[in-house]
C-alpha positions, -999 to +999 in steps of 0.1 A: -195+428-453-230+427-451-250+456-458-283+456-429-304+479-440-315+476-478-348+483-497-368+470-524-399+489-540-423+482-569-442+514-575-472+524-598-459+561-612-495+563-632-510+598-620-542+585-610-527+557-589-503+586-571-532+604-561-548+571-545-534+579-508-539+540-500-521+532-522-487+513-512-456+536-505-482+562-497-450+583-485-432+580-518-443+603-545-429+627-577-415+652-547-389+627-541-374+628-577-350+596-590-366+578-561-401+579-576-394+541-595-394+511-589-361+494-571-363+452-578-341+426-567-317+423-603-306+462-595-302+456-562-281+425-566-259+444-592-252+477-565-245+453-539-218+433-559-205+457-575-195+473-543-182+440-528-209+433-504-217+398-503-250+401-491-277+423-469-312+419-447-339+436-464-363+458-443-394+469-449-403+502-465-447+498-458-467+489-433-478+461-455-478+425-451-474+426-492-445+443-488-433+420-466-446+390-488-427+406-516-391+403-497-393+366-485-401+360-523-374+377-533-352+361-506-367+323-522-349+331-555-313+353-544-291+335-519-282+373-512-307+381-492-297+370-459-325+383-441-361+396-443-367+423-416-413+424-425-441+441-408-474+425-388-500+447-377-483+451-340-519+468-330-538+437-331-521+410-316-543+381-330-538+392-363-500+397-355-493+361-340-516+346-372-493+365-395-466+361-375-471+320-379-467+319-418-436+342-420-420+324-396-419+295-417-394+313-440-354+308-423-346+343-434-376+363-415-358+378-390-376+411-371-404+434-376-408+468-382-432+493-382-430+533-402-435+547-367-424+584-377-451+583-399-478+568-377-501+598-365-505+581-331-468+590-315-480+568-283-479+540-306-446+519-287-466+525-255-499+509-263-510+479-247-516+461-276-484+473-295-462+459-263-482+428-265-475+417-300-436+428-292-435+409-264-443+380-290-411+387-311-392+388-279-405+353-273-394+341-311-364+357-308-372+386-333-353+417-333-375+449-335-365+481-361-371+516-349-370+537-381-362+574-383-366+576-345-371+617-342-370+632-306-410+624-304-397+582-307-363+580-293-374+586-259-402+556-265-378+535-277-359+541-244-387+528-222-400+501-245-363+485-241-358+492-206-396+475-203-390+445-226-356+431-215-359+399-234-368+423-272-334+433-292-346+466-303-325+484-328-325+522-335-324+529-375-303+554-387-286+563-353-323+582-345-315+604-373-296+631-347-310+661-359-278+681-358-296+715-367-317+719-338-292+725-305-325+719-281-338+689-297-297+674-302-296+678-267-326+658-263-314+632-286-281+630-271-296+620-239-323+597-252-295+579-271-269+574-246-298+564-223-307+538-249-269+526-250-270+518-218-294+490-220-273+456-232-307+446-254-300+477-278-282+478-309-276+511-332-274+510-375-249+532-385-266+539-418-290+566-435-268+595-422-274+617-453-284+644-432-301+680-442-270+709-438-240+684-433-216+672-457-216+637-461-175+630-458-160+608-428-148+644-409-184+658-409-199+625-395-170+620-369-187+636-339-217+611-346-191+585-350-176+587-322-206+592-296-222+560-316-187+544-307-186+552-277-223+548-261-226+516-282-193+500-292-185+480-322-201+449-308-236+467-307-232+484-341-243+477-374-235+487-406-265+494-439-269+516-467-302+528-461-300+519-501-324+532-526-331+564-501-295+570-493-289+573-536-305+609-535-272+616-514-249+598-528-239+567-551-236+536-531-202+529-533-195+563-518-221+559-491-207+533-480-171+541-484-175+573-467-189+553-439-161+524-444-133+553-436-145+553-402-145+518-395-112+512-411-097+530-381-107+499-355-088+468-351-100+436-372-117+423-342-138+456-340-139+463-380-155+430-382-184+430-357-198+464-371-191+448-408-207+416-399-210+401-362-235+423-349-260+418-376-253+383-374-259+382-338-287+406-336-308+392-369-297+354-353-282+351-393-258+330-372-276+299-385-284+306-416-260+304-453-240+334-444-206+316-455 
């Protein structure tokens, strides 16, 4: 199995560097209890193995190119990092293709991402420039990440895969559905199965810790099966979400709870959410992932 959606952090918990709001992981702070430390690569590698998962794509967790410099180094010393999903500044596309140029020259970087849900601009997937520098991952081959994808972003991500045919985009999270609001489920519901419907889409089944819902496989079946169904197993993925998804639950059980559900498909199917679709959709197809 290979876990698609796993985070690394080094943070500065010093008081005075907290109250810096440039400093990196800007969103992470005390209010977010045991997640307020840093989570390196020996820890990681330890949950991961522990759990029998032979490896997993990082993704970034700051709009950062350090942060992003900080996985590929990572991925230079641990074969278990299978890929490196980093961040460019999509809102200058100069700057983008220069940085763009020195990642690629790592086998593992494998798609971009950008913390859209906490960009104050919520135009930012319909910008000119933004479509321009994605429209250069299309051309490399690079999937694109759509974190947390709230109402306000689903609907973008619709049209910017409808618009860019050639650009795997994948939805984080499922679009964290947001269960407790019947308007804005609706909303989702549509935007989702709207995004299903375009073959360059692919959904992670992961960081389904949701506010109000138990996290067992009967609470999450309804979401289970409309992923199933608007998506199928050859256009899902499986991730942790992993250090975030530990303020729900160890990672054993998050992923086990998750597991129950895809124990239910054939071998064929079980497989390509466990493994083929990340491979496919990251291109990992080339790389050591034996």
């Amino acid at each position: 199995m290979i876990d698609a959606h796993l985070h690394l952090w080094e943070v500065n918990t010093d008081a005075a560097t907290v109250a810096n709001a440039q400093r990196p992981y800007s969103w992470l702070g005390p209010q977010h209890g045991a997640l307020f430390r840093s989570f390196g690569e020996a820890e990681a590698e330890e949950t991961l193995y522990s759990a029998g998962v032979r490896g997993a794509v990082l993704v970034q967790a700051d709009d950062t190119l350090a942060d992003t410099r900080s996985m590929l180094s990572v991925a230079e010393r641990n074969s278990w990092v299978l890929g490196v999903v980093g961040w460019i500044p999509l809102d200058t596309p100069a700057k983008a293709e220069e940085e763009l140029e020195q990642f690629l020259r790592h086998p593992v970087f494998c798609g971009v991402r950008h913390l859209v849900h906490d960009d104050p601009r919520d135009d930012f997937l319909d910008l000119p420039q933004v479509r321009q520098s994605l429209q250069l991952l299309a051309r490399h081959g690079l999937a694109f990440d759509v974190p947390d994808a709230f109402p306000r972003h689903l609907g973008a991500t619709l049209h910017l895969a409808c618009d860019l045919p050639q650009l795997t985009v994948i939805l984080d999270h499922l679009g964290k559905p947001p269960l407790a609001d019947a308007e804005a489920l609706e909303v989702w519901r549509k935007d989702f199965r709207g995004l299903a419907e375009l073959p360059n889409s692919i959904a992670k089944i992961s960081g389904l810790h949701l506010p109000g819902v138990p996290y067992t496989a009967e609470a999450l079946r309804p979401l289970w099966d409309q992923a199933l169904e608007a998506f199928g197993p050859s256009r899902l993925m499986i991730g942790s979400d992993w250090p975030v998804s530990s303020l729900g639950a160890p990672y054993e059980r998050t992923m086990g709870v998750l597991l129950e559900l895809v124990d239910e498909l054939s071998l064929d199917e079980q497989h390509q959410i466990l493994e083929g679709t990340a491979k496919r959709s990251y291109s990992l197809i080339h790389k050591e992932v034996t």
